[in-house]
N, C-alpha and C positions, 0 to 999 in steps of 0.2 A: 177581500184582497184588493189592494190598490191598484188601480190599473196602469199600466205607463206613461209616460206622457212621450208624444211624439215627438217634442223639441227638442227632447234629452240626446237624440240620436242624431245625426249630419243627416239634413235632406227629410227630416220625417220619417224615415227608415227604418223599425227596428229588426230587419232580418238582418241587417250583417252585424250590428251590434247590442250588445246588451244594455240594458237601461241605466243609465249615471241619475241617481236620484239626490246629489248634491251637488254646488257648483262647484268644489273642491273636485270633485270625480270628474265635472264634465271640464273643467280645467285640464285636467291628466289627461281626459282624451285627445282635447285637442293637441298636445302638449307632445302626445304618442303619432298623432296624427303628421303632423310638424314636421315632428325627427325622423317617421318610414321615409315623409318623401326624398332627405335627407341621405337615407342611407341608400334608400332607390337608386338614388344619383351616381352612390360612390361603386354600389355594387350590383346594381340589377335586381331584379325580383329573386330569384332561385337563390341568388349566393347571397344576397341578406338574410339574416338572421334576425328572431325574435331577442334575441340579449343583446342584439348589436343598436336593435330600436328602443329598447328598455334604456340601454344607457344613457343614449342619445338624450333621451326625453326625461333621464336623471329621474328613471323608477324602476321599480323591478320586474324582475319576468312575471312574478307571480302577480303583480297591477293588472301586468300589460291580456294577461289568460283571465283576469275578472272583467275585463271592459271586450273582449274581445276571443272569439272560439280559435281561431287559428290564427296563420300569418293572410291564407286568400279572404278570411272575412274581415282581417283588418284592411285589406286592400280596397276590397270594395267598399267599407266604409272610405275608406279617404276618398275613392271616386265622388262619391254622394258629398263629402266636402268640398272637393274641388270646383263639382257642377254648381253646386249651392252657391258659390265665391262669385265661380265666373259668371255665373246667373246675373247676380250682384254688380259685378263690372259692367257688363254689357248693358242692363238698364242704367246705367250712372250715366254711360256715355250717351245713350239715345235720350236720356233726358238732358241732355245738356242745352241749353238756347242756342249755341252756335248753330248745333246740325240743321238747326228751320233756318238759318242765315248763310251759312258759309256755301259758296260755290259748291256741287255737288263733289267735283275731282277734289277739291280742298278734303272737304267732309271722307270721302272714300281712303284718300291717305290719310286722315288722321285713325280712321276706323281702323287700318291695314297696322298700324305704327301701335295700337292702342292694343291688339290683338300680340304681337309679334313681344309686347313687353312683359304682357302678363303670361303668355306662354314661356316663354322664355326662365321664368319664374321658377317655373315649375317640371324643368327639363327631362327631372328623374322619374318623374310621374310618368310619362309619356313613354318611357323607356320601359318602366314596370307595365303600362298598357298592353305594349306590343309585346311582352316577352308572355303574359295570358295569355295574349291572342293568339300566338304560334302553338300554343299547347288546347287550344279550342274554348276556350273559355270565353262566356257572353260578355263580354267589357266594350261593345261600341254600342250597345244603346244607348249609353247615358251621354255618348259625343251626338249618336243622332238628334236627341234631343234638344241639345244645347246648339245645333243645327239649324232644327224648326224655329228655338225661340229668338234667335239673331234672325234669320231671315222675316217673321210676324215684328219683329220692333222693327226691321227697316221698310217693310211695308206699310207699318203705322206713321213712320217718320214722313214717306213718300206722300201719304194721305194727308198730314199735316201740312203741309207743303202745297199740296192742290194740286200734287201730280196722279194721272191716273193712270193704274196699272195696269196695263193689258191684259186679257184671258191666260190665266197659264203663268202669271208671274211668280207668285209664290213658291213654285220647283224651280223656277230660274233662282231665284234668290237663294235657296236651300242650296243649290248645287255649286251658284256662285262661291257662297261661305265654306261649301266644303273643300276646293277647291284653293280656298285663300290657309283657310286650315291645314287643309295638304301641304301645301308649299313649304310652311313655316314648320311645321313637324318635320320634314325635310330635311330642312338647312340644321333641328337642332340634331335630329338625330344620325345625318351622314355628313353632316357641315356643306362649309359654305358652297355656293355653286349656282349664278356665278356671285351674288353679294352676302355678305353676313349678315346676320339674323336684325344687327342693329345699324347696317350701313340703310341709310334715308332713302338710300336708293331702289330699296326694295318695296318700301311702303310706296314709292312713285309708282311702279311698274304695276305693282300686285292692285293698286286703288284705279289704275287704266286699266286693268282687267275687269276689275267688277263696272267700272263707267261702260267699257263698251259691249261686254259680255250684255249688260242687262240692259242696252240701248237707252240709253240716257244722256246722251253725249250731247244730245240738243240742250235739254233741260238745265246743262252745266253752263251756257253761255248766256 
């Protein structure tokens, strides 16, 4: 018997979905993937419906039950997509040259702004999150994670830079990110208060928070 291949699945994953053994299939996945977050948006987790993301995705219920056991393990696969993406984001940006160049506060607002857009994105997601979470279901490890690995890239960044990090920085940074995460989860899901998710003015504030939360304010002059 053939064994699976873990790339066929978002993230390596294969407990929340089943194996697409051609790119036509894993097409449709993503395709299905797409349209939940979609309908997420329109209607929440409980009151979407699997025929409602079938449409969406322009395939049928019975696609959508071979790629997938339920509507909660198609959930969680889209988590494992989403993490996989922003994984993806979040190194694009620490790789970028500016961040070894730009003023630290520059660098922090653009991180804040960078953050705020690709969330933003993805609003309905965040909504279907919380609406697990109230019903006790494990759906924040995959944000803890995505956590750890923002705060390890801006510690790698800081080290490129030839700043050294003080005993203990590493749960500053984590908690920082959590904390900027917070905020913008916030704004999308009770709005705005007091700036909108895309007024500039928020990536100012939120990027002086991570400068002085994480004593760096020197380093930016």
């Amino acid at each position: 018997m053939a064994k699976d291949n873990p790339e066929d699945t978002p993230s390596g994953d294969p407990a929340w979905a089943l194996p697409a053994y051609q790119t036509r299939s894993r097409e449709q996945r993503d395709r299905l993937l797409k349209a939940g977050e979609r309908v997420f948006a329109e209607h929440g987790f409980w009151q979407a419906h699997v025929a409602d993301i079938a449409r969406r995705a322009g395939c049928s219920v019975g696609s959508f039950y071979r790629r997938f056991q339920d509507k909660e393990a198609f959930f969680f696969a889209l988590q494992s997509y989403m993490a996989e993406r922003s994984e993806e984001n979040i190194a694009t940006f620490f790789r970028d040259p500016a961040c070894e160049t730009d003023p630290l506060d520059v660098m922090f607002r653009r991180l804040v702004a960078n953050s705020a857009r690709s969330m933003g994105r993805i609003e309905g997601y965040f909504r279907a999150l919380f609406e697990l979470s109230l019903r006790g279901k494990g759906v924040w490890p995959s944000m803890r994670r995505l956590e750890i690995f923002e705060a390890e890239q801006l510690l790698s960044l800081l080290e490129r830079r030839g700043i050294e990090a003080e005993p203990g920085f590493d749960e500053r940074a984590q908690l920082a990110i959590r904390m900027v995460h917070g905020q913008i989860i916030t704004q999308l899901l009770h709005g705005p208060g007091p700036f909108e998710i895309t007024d500039p003015r928020l990536a100012d504030e939120l990027g002086l928070l991570l400068l002085r939360y994480l004593g760096l304010e020197k380093e930016s002059r």
